[in-house]
C-alpha positions as CSV (number, residue, x, y, z in Angstrom):
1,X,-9.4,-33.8,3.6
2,X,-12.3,-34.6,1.7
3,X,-15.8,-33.5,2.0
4,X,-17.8,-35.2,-0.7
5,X,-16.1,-39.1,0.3
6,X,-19.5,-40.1,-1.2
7,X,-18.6,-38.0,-4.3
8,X,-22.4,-37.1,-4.7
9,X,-23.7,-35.0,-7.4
10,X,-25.4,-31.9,-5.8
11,X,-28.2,-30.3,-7.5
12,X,-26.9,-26.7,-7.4
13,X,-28.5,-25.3,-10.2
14,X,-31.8,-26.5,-9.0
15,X,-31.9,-23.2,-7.1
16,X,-30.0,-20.8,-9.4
17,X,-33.1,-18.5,-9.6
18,X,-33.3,-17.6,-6.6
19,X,-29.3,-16.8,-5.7
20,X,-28.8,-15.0,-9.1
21,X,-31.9,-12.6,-7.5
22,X,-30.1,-12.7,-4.0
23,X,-26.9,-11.7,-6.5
24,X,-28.6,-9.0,-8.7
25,X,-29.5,-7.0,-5.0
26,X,-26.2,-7.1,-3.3
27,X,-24.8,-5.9,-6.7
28,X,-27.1,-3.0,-7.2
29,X,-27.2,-1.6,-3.2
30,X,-23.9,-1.8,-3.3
31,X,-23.4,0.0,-6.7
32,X,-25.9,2.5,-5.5
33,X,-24.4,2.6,-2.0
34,X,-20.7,3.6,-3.4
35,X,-22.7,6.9,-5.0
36,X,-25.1,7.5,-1.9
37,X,-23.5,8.1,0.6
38,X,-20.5,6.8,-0.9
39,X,-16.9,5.3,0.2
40,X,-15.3,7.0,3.5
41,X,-12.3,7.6,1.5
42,X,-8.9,7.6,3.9
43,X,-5.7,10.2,3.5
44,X,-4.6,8.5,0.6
45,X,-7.5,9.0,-2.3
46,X,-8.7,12.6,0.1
47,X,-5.7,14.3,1.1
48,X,-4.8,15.2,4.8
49,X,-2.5,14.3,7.1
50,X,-2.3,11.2,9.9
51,X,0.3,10.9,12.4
52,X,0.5,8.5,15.5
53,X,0.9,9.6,18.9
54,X,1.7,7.8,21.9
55,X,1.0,9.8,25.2
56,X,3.2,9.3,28.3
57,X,-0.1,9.7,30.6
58,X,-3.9,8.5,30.4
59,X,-5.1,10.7,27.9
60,X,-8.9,10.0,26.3
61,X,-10.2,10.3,22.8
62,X,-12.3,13.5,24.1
63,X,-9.1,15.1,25.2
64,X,-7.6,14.7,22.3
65,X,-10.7,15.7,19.9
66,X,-11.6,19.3,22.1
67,X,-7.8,20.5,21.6
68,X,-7.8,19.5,18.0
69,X,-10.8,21.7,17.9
70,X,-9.6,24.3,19.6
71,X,-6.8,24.3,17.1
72,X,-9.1,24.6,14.2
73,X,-9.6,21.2,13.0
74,X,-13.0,20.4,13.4
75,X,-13.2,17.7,11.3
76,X,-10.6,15.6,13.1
77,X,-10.7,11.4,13.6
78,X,-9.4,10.5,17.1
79,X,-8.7,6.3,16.3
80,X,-7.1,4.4,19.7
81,X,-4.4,1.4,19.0
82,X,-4.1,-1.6,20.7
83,X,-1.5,-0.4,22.3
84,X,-1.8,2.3,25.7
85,X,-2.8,6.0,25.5
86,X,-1.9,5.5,21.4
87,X,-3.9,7.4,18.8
88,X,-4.2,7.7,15.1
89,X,-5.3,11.6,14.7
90,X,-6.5,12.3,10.8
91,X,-7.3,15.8,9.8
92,X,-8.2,17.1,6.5
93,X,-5.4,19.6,5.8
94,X,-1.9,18.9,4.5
95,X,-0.3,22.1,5.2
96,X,0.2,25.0,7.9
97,X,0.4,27.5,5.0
98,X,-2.9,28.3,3.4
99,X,-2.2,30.0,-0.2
100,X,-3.5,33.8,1.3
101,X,-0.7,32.7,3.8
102,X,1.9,31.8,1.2
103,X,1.4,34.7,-0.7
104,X,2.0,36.9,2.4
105,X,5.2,35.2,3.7
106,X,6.3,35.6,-0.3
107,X,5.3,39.5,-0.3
108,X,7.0,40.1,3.2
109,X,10.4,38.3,2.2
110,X,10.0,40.8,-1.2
111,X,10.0,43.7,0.8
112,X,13.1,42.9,3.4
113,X,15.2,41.8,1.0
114,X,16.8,45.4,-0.4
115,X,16.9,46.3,3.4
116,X,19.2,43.0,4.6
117,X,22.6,43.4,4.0
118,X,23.9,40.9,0.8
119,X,19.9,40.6,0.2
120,X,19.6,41.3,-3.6
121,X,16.3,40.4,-5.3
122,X,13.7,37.5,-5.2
123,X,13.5,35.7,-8.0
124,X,11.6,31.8,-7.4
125,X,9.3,31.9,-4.2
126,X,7.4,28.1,-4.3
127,X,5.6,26.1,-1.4
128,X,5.7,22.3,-1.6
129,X,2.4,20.4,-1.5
130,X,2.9,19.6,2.1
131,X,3.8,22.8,3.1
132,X,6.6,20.9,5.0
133,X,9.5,23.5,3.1
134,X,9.9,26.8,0.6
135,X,11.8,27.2,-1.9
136,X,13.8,30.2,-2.6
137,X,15.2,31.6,-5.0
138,X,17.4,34.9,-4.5
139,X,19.2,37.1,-7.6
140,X,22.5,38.8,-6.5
141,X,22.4,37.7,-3.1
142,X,25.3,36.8,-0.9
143,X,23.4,35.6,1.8
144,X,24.2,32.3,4.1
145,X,21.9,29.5,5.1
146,X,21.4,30.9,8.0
147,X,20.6,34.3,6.7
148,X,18.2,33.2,4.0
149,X,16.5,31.0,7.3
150,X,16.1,34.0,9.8
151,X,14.7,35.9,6.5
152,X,12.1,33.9,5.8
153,X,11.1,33.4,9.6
154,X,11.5,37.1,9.8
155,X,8.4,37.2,7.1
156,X,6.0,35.1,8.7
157,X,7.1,31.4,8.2
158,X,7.4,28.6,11.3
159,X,10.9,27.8,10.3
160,X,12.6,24.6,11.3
161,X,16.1,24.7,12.5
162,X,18.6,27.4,12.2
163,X,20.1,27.1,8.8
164,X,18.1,26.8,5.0
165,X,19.5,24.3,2.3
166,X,21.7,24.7,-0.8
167,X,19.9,23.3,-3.8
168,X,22.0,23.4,-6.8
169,X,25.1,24.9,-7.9
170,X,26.6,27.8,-5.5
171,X,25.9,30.3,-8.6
172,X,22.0,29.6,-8.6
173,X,21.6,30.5,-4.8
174,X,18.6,28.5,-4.5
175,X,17.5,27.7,-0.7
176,X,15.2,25.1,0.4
177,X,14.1,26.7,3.8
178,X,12.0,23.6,5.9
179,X,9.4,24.4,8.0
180,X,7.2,22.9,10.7
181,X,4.5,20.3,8.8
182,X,1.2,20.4,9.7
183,X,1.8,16.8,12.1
184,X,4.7,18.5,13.9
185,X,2.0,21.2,14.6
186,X,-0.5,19.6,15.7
187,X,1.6,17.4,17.8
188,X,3.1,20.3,19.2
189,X,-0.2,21.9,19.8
190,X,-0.6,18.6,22.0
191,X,1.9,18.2,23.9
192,X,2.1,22.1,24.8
193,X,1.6,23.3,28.5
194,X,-2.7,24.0,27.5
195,X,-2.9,21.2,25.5
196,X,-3.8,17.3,26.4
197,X,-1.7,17.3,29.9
198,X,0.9,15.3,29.0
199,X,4.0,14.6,27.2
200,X,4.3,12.5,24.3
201,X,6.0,11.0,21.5
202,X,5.4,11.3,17.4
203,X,5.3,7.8,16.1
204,X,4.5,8.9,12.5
205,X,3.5,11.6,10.5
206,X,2.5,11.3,6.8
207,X,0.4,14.0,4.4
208,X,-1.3,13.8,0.7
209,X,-2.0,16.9,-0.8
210,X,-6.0,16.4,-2.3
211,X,-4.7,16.6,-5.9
212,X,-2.5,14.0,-5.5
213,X,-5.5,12.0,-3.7
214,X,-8.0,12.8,-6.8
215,X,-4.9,11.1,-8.8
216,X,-4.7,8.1,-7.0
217,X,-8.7,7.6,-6.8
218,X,-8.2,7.6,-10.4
219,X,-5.4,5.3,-10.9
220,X,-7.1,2.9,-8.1
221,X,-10.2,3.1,-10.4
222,X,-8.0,2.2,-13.8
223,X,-6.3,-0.5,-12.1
224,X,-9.6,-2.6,-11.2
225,X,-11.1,-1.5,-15.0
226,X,-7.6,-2.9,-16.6
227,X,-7.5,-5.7,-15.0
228,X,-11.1,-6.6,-15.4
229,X,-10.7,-6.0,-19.4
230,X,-7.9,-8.0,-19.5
231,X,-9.0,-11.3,-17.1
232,X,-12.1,-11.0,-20.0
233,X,-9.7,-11.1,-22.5
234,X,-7.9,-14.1,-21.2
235,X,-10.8,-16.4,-20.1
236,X,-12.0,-15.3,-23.4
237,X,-8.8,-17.3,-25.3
238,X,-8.2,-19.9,-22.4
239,X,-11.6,-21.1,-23.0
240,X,-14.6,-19.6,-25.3
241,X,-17.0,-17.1,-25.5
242,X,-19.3,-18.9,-23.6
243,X,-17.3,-18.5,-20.2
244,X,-15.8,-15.0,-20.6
245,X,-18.8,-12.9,-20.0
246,X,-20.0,-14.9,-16.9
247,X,-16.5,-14.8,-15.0
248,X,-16.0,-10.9,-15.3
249,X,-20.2,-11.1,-14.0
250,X,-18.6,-12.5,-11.2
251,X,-15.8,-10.4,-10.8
252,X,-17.7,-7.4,-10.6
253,X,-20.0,-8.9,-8.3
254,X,-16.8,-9.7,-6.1
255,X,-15.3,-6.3,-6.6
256,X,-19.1,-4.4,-5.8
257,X,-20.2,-6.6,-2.4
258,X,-16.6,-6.2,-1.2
259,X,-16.6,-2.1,-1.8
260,X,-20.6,-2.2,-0.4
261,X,-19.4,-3.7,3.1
262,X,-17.1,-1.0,3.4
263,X,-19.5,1.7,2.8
264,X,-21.6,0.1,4.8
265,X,-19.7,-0.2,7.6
266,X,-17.8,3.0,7.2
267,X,-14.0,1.7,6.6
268,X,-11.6,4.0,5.3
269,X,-10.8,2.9,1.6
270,X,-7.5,3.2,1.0
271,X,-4.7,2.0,-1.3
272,X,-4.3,-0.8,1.0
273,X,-8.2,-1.2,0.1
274,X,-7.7,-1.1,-3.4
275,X,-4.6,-4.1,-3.2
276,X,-6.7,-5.8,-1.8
277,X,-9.9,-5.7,-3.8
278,X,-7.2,-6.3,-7.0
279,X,-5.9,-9.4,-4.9
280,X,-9.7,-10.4,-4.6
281,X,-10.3,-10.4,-8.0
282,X,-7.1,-12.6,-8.7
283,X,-8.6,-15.0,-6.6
284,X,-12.1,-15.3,-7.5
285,X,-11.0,-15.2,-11.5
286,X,-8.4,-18.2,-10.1
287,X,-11.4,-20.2,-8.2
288,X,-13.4,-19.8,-11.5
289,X,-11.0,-21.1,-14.1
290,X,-10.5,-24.4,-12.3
291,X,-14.2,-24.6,-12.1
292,X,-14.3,-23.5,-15.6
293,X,-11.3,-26.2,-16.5
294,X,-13.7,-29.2,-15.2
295,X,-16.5,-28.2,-16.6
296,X,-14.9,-28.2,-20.2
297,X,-13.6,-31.5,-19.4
298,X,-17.0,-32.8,-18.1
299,X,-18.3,-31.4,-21.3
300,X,-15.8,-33.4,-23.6
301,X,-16.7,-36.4,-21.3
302,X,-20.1,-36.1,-21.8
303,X,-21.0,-35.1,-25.1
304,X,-25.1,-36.3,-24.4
305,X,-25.6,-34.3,-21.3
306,X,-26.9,-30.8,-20.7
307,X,-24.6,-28.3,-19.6
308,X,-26.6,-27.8,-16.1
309,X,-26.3,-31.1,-15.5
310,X,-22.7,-30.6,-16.3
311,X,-22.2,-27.9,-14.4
312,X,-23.7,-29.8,-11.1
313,X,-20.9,-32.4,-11.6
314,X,-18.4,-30.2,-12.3
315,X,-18.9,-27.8,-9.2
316,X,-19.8,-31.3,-6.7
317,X,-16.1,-32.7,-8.0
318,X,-14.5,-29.4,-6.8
319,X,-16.6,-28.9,-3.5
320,X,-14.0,-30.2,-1.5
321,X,-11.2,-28.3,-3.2
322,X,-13.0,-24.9,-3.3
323,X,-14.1,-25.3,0.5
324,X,-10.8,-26.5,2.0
325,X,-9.1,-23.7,-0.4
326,X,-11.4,-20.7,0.8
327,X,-11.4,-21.3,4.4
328,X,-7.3,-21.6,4.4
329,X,-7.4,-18.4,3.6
330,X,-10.6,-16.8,5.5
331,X,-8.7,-18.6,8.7
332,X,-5.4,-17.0,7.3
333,X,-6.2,-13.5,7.2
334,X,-8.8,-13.6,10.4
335,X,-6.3,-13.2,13.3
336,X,-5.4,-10.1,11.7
337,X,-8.9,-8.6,11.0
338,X,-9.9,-9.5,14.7
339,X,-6.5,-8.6,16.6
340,X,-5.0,-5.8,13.3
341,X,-5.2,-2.1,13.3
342,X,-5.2,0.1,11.0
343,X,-5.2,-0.9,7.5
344,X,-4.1,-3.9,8.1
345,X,-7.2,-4.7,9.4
346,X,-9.0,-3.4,6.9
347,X,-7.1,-5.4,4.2
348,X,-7.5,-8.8,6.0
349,X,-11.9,-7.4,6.2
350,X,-11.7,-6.9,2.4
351,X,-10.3,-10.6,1.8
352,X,-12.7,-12.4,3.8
353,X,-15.6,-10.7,2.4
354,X,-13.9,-10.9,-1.0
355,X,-13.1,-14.9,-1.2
356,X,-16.2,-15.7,0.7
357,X,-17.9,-13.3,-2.1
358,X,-16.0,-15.5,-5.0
359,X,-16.4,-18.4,-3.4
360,X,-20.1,-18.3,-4.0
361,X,-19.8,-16.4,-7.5
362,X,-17.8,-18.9,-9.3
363,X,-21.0,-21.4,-8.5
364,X,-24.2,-19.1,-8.7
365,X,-23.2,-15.9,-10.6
366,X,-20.5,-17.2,-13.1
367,X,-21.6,-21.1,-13.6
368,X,-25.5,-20.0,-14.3
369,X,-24.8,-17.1,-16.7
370,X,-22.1,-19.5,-18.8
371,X,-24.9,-22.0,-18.7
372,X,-27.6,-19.3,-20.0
373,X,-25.7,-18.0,-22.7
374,X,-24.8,-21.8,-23.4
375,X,-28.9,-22.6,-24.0
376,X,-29.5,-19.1,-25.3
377,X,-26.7,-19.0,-28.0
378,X,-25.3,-22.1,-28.9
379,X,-26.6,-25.4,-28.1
380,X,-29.6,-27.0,-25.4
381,X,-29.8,-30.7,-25.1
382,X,-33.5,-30.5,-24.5
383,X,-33.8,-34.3,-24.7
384,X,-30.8,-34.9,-22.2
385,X,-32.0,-36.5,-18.5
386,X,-32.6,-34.5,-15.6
387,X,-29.3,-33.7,-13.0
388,X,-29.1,-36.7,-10.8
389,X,-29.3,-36.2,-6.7
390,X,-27.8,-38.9,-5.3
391,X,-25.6,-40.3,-7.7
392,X,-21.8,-40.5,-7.9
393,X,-19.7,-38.4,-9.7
394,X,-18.3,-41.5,-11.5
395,X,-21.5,-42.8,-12.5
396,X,-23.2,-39.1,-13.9
């Protein structure tokens, strides 16, 4: 398919000053929007826990958010799936067991143990991050699994199951004791005679502990620096100096309008968030180079002519391509932004606004700024013609 049959040379630049204003704003509300009032940051980069419930009855979102609250998480989501009476519940904590709690449970099983029979002394006493288990560690003891279980629900603890695990050799008598997570609590709490009013089923339950989230908001942010520097660094040698700084200009610009429409409109940013702003960038540094590659050639071509009037040829010979090329993939990921839950519609949001976003940057943030520090630092062909309207390509 081809859009420019006429292969007209389009006067893009004509009009650069106003988009590279229009440019400028989306960047800086969006830089200033990720600070004020910032990205609504999902389990994975916060902490918390989600799980999925499907409800054998009608049960509404109110339902389900005034029982949350009544069991002391105030700060709950209540999302509906496409599917019936199915909810995505995310609260803020990752464990039953505060560390007051922990420290309780660990003081209690301290004091029982030279009253059970074969108790000995406590040596390790450690809560995982999710609070889903304990370990235990016990000197001199000849307890069993089942013992070491009833010990520790004896001291506090919502104990799953009848019978603690062996961790390491025999000698060490080191138990992992699992308990009830936070999800099968809540879900629990739901499902219980005061609860929603109905029976259910627990489709999925998953936690981060907030220091593992502060880790990956980190790492996320790394990965989007590292691959910036390095895109720099390889435009940089693939072509010159000229074309490096105005391709990561774009890429930033990419990266910024695509994290400002989620603050905007409130999507959780997620892992899922950050693949695909990375995936983004791959593509808009991709969409660049081959307008980058013709533009070098047009340059070689036409030694005489200035490089906005190269740049108008360049970008008219690769209208076609760049259109038919974005809207594959805008139509692509569409059905599952529109139809999609979760993060996978969130993922499909962030690539449409993302190639739509490079689409125009590799023409009016990355092309202009290559051809300003082209004038400003190198060479202007001030004698050269102006860019030709209604000419074809061949004849530019």
């Amino acid at each position: 398919m081809e859009f420019n049959r006429n292969h007209r040379v389009y006067d893009f630049m004509a009009i650069r000053k106003y988009w590279i204003a229009f440019s400028i704003a989306m960047t800086v509300i969006s830089a200033i929007l990720v600070f004020k009032p910032g990205p609504k940051y999902g389990i994975d980069f916060l902490g918390g826990t989600e799980l999925t419930v499907q409800f054998d009855g009608n049960v509404d979102a109110a339902r389900v958010r005034a029982v949350l609250d009544r069991m002391g998480h105030d700060h709950s989501e209540v999302v509906p799936t496409q599917r019936a009476n199915e909810y995505i519940i995310r609260v803020e904590k990752s464990s039953p067991i505060t560390a007051a709690r922990r420290e309780q449970i660990r003081r209690a099983v301290q004091e029982r143990l030279p009253t059970t029979t074969g108790g000995g002394t406590l040596g390790d006493f450690r809560l995982s991050p999710g609070g889903d288990h304990i370990v235990v560690q016990l000197n001199e003891s000849t307890l069993t699994a089942q013992q070491v279980a009833e010990l520790v629900r004896a001291s506090g603890a919502n104990v799953r199951g009848d019978a603690a695990l062996q961790m390491g050799a025999l000698d060490e008598h080191r138990w992992q004791v699992p308990l009830v997570g936070i999800g099968d609590e809540i879900f629990r709490g739901l499902v219980a005679s005061d609860g929603v009013g109905a029976q259910g089923t627990l489709n999925a339950s998953v936690w981060v502990s907030p220091k593992a989230g502060a880790e990956l908001r980190y790492a996320a942010l790394r990965a989007v620096l590292y691959s910036i520097v390095f895109i720099m660094i390889y435009v940089a040698f693939r072509f010159d100096l000229r074309f490096a700084p105005g391709g990561i200009l774009a890429l930033v610009h990419d990266a910024m309008v695509t994290l400002g429409f989620f603050v905007i409109t409130r999507k959780e940013v997620t892992i899922s968030t950050v693949a695909a702003i990375l995936t983004v960038v791959g593509y808009s540094m991709n969409d660049t180079i081959i307008v980058y590659d013709r533009i070098r050639e047009n340059l070689a071509k036409k030694r005489n002519s200035r490089m906005l009037d190269v740049i108008n040829l360049s970008v008219s010979e690769m209208l076609s391509r760049t259109i038919l090329t974005s809207l594959t993939v805008v139509l692509s990921v569409s059905a599952f932004a529109f139809i999609g839950t979760g993060v996978i519609a969130d993922f499909a949001w962030a690539m449409i606004i993302g190639v739509l976003a490079g689409t125009y940057s590799s023409i009016y943030v990355a092309a202009p700024f290559t051809e300003w520090i082209d004038s400003r630092f190198f060479h202007n062909h001030d004698a050269a013609p102006a860019a030709p309207t209604e000419s074809t390509a061949a004849d530019a």
